[in-house]
C-alpha positions as CSV (number, residue, x, y, z in Angstrom):
1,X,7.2,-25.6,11.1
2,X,3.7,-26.0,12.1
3,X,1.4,-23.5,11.1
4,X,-2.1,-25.5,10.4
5,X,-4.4,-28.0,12.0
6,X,-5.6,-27.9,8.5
7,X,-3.2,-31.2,7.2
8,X,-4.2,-30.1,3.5
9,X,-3.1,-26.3,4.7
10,X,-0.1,-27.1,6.1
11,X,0.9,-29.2,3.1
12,X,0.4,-26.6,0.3
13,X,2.3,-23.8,2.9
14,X,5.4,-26.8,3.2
15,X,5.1,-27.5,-0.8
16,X,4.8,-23.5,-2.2
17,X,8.1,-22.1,0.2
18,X,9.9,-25.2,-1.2
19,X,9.3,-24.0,-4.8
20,X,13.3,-23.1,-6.2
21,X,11.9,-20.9,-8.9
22,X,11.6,-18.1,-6.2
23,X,14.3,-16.0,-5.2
24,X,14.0,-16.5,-1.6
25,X,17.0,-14.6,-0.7
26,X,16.0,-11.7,-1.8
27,X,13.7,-11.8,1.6
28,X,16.6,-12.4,3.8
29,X,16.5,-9.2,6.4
30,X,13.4,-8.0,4.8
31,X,10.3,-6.8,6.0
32,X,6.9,-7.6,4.1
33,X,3.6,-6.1,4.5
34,X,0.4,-8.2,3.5
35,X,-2.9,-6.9,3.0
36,X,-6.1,-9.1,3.4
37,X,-4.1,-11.1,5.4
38,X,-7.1,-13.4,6.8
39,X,-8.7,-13.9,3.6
40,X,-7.6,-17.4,1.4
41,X,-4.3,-15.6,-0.7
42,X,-3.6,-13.3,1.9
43,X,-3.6,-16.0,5.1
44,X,-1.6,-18.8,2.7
45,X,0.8,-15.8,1.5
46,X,1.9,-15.1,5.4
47,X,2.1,-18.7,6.0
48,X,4.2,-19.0,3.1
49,X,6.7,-16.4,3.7
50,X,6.9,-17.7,7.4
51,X,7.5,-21.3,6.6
52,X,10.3,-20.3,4.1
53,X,12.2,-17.6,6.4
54,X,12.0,-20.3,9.7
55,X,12.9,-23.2,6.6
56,X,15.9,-21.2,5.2
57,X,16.6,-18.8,7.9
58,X,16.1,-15.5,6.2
59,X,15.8,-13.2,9.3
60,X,12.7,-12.0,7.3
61,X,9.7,-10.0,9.6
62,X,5.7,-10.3,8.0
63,X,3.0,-7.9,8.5
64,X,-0.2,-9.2,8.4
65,X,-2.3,-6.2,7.8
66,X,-6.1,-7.6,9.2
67,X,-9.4,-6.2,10.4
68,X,-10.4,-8.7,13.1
69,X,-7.1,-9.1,15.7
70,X,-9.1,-12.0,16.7
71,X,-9.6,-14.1,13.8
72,X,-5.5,-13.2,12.6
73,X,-4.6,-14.9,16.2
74,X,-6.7,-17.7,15.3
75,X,-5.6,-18.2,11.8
76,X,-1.6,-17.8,12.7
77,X,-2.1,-19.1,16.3
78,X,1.3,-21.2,15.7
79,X,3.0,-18.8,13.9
80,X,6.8,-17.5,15.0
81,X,5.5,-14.4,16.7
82,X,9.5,-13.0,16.4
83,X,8.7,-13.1,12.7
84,X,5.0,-12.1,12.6
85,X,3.6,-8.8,13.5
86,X,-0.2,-8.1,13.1
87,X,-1.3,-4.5,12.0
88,X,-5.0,-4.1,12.6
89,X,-6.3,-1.8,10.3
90,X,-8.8,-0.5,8.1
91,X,-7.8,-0.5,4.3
92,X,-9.5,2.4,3.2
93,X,-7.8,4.1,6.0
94,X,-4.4,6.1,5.5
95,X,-1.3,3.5,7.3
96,X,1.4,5.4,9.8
97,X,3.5,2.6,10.1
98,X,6.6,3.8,11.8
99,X,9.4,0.6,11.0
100,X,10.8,0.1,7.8
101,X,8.6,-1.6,4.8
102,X,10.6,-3.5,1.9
103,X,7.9,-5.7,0.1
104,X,3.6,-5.1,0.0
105,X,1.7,-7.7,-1.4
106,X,-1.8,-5.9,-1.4
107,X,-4.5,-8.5,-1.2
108,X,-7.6,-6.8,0.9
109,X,-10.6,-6.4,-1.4
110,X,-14.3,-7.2,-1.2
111,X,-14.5,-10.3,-2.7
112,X,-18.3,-11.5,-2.6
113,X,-20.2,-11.0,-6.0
114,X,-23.5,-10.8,-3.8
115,X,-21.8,-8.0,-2.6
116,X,-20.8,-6.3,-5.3
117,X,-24.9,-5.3,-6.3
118,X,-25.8,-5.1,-2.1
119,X,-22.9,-2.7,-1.6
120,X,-21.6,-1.4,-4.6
121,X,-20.3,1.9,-3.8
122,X,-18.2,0.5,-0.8
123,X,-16.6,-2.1,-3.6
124,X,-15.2,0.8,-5.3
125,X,-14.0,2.8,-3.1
126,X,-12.7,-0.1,-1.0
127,X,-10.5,-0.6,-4.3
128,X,-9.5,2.8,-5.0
129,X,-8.9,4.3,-1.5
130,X,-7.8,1.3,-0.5
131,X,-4.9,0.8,-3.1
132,X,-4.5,4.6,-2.9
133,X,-3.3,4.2,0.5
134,X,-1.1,1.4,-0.1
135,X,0.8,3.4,-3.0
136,X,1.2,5.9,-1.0
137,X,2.6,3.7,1.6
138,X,4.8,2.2,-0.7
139,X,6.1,5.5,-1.9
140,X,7.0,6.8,1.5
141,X,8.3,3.4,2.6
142,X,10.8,4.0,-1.0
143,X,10.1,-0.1,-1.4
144,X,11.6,-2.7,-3.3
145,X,8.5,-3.9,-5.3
146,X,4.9,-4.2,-4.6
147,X,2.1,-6.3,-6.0
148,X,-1.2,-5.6,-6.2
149,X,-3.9,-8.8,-6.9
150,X,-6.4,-7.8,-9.4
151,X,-8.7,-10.3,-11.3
152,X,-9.5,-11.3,-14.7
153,X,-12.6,-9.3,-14.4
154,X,-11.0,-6.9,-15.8
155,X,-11.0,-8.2,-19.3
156,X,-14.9,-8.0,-19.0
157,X,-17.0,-9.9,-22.0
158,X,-14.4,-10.7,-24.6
159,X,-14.8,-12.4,-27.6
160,X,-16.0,-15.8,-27.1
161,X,-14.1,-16.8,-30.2
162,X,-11.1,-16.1,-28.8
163,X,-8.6,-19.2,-28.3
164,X,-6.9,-17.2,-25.2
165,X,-6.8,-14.2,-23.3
166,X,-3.6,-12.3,-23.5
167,X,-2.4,-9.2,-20.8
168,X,-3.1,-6.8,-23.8
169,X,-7.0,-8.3,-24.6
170,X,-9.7,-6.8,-23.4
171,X,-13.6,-7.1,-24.0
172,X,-16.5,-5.0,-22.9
173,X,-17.9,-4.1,-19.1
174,X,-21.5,-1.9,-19.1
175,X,-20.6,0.6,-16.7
176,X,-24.4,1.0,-16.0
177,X,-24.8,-2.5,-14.7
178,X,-24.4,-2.2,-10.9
179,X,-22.3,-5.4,-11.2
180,X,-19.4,-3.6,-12.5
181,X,-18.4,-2.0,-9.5
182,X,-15.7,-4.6,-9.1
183,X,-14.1,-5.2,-12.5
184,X,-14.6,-1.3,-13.2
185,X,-12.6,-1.1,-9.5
186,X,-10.2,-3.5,-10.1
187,X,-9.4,-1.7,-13.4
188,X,-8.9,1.5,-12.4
189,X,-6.6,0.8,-9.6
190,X,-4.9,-1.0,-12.3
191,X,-4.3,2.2,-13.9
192,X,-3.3,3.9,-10.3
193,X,-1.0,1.9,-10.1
194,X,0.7,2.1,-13.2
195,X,0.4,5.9,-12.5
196,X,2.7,5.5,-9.2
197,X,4.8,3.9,-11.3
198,X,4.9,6.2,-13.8
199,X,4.9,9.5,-12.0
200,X,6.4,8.5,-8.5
201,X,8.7,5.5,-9.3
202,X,6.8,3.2,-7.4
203,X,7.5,-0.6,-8.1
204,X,4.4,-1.7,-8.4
205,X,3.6,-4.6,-10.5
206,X,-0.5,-6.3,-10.9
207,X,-0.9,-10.0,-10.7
208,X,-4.5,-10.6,-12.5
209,X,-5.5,-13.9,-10.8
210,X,-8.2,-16.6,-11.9
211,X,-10.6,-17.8,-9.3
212,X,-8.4,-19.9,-7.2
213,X,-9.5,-23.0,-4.8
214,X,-8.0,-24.8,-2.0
215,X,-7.3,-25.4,2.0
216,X,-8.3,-22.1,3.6
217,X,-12.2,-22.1,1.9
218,X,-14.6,-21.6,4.1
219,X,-17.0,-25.1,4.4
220,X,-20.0,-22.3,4.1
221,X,-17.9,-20.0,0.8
222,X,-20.9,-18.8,-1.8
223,X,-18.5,-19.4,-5.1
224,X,-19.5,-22.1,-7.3
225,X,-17.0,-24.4,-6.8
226,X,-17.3,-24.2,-3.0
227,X,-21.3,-25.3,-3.5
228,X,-20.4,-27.7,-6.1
229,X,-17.8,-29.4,-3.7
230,X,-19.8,-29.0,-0.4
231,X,-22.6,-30.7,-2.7
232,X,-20.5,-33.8,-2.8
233,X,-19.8,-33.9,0.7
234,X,-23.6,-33.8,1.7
235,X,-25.0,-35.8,-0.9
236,X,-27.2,-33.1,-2.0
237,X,-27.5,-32.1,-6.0
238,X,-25.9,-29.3,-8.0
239,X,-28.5,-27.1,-8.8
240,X,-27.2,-24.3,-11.9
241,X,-29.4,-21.2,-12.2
242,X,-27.5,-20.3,-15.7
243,X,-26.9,-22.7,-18.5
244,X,-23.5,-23.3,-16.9
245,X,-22.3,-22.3,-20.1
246,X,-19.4,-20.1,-19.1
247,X,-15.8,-21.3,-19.5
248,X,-12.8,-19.9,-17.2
249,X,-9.6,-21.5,-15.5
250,X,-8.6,-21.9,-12.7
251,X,-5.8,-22.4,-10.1
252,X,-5.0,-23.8,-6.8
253,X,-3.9,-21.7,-4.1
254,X,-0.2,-22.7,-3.6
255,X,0.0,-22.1,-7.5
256,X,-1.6,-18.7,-6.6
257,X,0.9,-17.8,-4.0
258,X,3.9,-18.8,-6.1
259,X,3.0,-16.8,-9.3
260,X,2.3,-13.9,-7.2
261,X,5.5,-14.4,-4.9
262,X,7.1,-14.3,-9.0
263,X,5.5,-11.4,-10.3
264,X,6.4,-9.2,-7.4
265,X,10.2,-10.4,-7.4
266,X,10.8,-10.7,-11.4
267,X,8.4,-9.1,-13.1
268,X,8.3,-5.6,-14.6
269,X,7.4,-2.4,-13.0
270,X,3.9,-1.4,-14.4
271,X,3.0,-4.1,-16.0
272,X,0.3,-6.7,-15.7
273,X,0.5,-10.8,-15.0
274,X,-2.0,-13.7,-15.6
275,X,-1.7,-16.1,-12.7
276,X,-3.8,-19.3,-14.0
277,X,-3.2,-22.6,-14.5
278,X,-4.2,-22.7,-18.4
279,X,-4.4,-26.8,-18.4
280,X,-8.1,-26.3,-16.4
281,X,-10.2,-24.0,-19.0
282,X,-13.7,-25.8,-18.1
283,X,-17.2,-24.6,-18.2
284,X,-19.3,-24.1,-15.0
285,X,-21.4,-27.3,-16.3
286,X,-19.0,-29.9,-17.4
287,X,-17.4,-29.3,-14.0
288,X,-20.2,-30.0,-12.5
289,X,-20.6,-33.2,-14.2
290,X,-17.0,-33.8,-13.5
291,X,-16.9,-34.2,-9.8
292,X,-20.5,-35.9,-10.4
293,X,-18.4,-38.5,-12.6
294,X,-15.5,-38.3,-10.2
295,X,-17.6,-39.0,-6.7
296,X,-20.2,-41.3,-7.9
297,X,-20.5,-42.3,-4.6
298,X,-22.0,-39.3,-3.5
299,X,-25.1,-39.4,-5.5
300,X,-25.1,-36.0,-6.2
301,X,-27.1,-35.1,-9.7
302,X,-26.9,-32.0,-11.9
303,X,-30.2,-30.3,-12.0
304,X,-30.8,-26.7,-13.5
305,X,-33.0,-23.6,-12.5
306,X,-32.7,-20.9,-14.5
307,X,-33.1,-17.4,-13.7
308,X,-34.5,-14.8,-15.6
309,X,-31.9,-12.1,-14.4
310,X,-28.7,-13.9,-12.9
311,X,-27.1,-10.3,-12.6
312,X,-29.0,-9.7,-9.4
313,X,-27.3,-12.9,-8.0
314,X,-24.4,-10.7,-8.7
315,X,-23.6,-13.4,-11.6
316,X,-21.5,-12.2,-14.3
317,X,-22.8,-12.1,-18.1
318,X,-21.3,-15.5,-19.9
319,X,-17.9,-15.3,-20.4
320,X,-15.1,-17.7,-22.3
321,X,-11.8,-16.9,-20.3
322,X,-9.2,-18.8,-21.6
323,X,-6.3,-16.8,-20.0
324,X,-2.9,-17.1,-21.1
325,X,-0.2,-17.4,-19.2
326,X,3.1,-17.0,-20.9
327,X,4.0,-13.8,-19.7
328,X,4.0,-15.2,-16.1
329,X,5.8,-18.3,-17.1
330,X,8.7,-16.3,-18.9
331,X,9.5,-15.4,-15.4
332,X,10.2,-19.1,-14.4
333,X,6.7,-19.4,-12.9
334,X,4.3,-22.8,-13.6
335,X,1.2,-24.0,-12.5
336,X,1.9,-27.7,-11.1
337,X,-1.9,-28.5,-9.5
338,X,-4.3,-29.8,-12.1
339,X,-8.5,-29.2,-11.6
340,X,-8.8,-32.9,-10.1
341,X,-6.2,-32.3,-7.4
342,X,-7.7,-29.0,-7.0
343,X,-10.9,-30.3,-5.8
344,X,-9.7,-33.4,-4.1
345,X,-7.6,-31.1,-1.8
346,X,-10.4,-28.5,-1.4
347,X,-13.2,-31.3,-0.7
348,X,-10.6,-33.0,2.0
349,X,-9.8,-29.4,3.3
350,X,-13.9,-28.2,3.3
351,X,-14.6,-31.9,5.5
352,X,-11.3,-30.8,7.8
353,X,-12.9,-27.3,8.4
354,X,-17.0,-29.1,8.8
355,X,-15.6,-31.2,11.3
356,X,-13.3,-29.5,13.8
C-alpha cells in the first residue's frame, strides 16, 4: 500500500515488512503503541507495521503516540486510518489510555546533541519520566513485550583498543560534563527498565541502536552524516571541527526497524541488544573522503577547522565503537544495507525532501 511520496520511503517500508525473519503473526489481532512516532524510527516503525498488517492481513491496530497532530497527519496522510490511531501526547506525561495495549515500542527521546548542553535537565528527565510512564503503562496494560530504543552512548569512552563492543562492555562517561545528560539518561532508564522487569514482570527488553541513516532525514538534520551528504548535494565542502578521528557503525533505517521489530518479539526479558550493521565501522574522516571519492562530481573537498572545545558543540569525546552484534543476530536478525547504499538512499531521499 501507499504510504510515501518519498519513492526511497516507501521502498524501505515495502522491503522491512517483507523481511521472513519476523514473526509477523504474532501481530495478528494486536494492538501496538509507538512512541516518537514522527521522528525517523518511530514514523518508519508505524509505516512498517501498517504495510505488513494491510500486506498479510493481520487485523493489527497502531498507535502512534505524537506531539504535533498536525505533522502525524502529514507524515501518515495515506495511512489505513481503520488501522492507525494517533494519541497526542506529551511523554513525560502520565498515559490514560482506556483500549487494550499488547506491544510498546518506546521511541520518543531528545535526540539533538546541541541540545543535550542547551537543555540538559529536560534530556534527563524526558528519559526518565518519560520511560517511567511507559513502564507503568505497560504494567497496567499486562503487555506482551516492550522495547525501549537506547543508544550506544551508553558504553561511554571505551577502550580504543578494543576489536568490538560487546552488550556486557562498558567504558567511562564524566558525569560532570554537561554532555552526559543523554548517555547518563539513556543508562539509567536502562536500569528502570530492567527493574520493571525484575520487580513487576514487565517484558521489557532495550535495543541499543547505532546512529542510523536513511529516507525520513530531514534535508536541514544537524548529524554528521546529514551535513556530509547535503554537502554533496550543494557542492559545498566538508568542513570537520575535530580530527574526524572517531570510529562507529552504522545502520540504515529499514535494518533499524527490523532488529528492533526482533528484539521486542525474540529477545529476552531484561536484557540488552546491539542493533548495527558491524560491516560499516568507519571514522568520521575516511567517510568523509568516501562520499568525496564516491561523488566526484560534486566537487566537494574535505577541509578541517578545529575547535578548541568540541564539547560545547555538544560533540562527544573520541570514541572507537566497534559494536558487536551477535547477540542480535542469534535471534535471526541481519543487517542487509551496506554504508554506500546507505548514503546513496539518504542523498536520493534528502534531494526528494529539498525538492517537493
Amino acid at each position: 500500500m501507499k504510504l510515501s511520496d518519498n519513492r526511497i520511503m516507501q521502498e524501505d517500508v515495502e522491503h522491512a515488512s517483507a523481511a521472513e525473519f519476523i514473526d509477523w503473526e504474532r501481530f495478528k489481532g494486536r494492538t501496538v503503541l509507538v512512541t516518537g512516532a514522527t521522528g525517523l524510527i518511530g514514523g518508519q516503525m508505524v509505516m512498517t507495521l501498517l504495510n505488513a498488517n494491510a500486506e498479510r492481513g493481520l487485523g493489527m491496530k497502531v498507535i502512534a503516540a505524537v506531539r504535533n497532530r498536525e505533522k502525524a497527519e502529514e507524515l501518515f496522510k495515506y495511512a489505513d486510518k481503520s488501522a492507525l490511531e494517533l494519541l497526542v501526547q506529551d511523554v513525560n506525561d502520565p498515559y490514560s489510555y482506556e483500549g487494550g495495549i499488547d506491544f510498546i515500542i518506546h521511541g520518543a527521546s531528545i535526540t539533538s546533541s546541541k541540545a543535550f548542553v542547551d537543555y540538559p535537565v529536560e534530556t534527563i528527565f524526558t528519559a526518565i519520566n518519560g520511560t517511567k510512564n511507559l513502564l507503568e503503562l505497560a504494567k497496567s496494560k499486562q503487555v506482551e513485550g516492550m522495547v525501549y530504543l537506547s543508544s550506544l552512548e551508553v558504553y561511554g569512552v571505551v577502550d580504543l583498543s578494543l576489536d568490538s563492543v560487546d552488550e556486557k562492555t562498558f567504558g567511562s562517561i564524566d558525569p560532570m560534563s554537561v554532555r552526559s545528560s543523554y548517555s547518563e539518561g539513556k543508562r539509567i532508564v536502562e536500569t528502570l527498565c530492567t527493574s520493571y522487569a525484575h520487580e513487576y514482570g514487565v517484558p521489557v527488553k532495550v535495543a541499543r541502536l547505532c546512529q542510523s541513516m536513511g529516507a525520513g532525514v530531514g534535508y536541514n538534520d544537524g548529524r554528521v552524516f546529514a551535513q556530509f551528504a547535503r554537502a554533496i548535494i550543494e557542492g559545498t565542502d566538508i568542513v570537520l571541527m575535530t580530527d574526524g578521528s572517531t570510529e562507529r557503525n552504522y545502520c540504515y533505517i529499514s535494518d533499524a526497524v527490523t532488529g528492533i521489530l526482533t528484539v521486542l518479539l525474540k529477545g529476552e526479558n531484561a536484557e540488552a541488544y546491539n542493533v548495527a550493521n558491524k560491516d560499516t565501522l568507519i571514522s568520521i574522516k575516511d567517510m568523509a573522503q568516501m562520499l568525496i571519492d564516491n561523488y566526484p562530481d560534486s566537487g566537494t573537498s574535505l577541509k578541517f577547522n578545529i575547535v578548541e572545545d568540541v564539547t560545547k558543540l555538544g560533540y562527544n569525546p573520541k570514541v572507537k565503537m566497534n559494536l558487536a552484534t551477535d547477540k542480535a543476530e542469534a535471534l535471526g536478525w541481519h543487517a542487509e544495507v551496506g554504508l554506500k547504499e546507505m548514503f546513496d538512499r539518504l542523498i536520493k531521499s534528502m534531494i526528494i525532501i529539498h525538492n517537493s
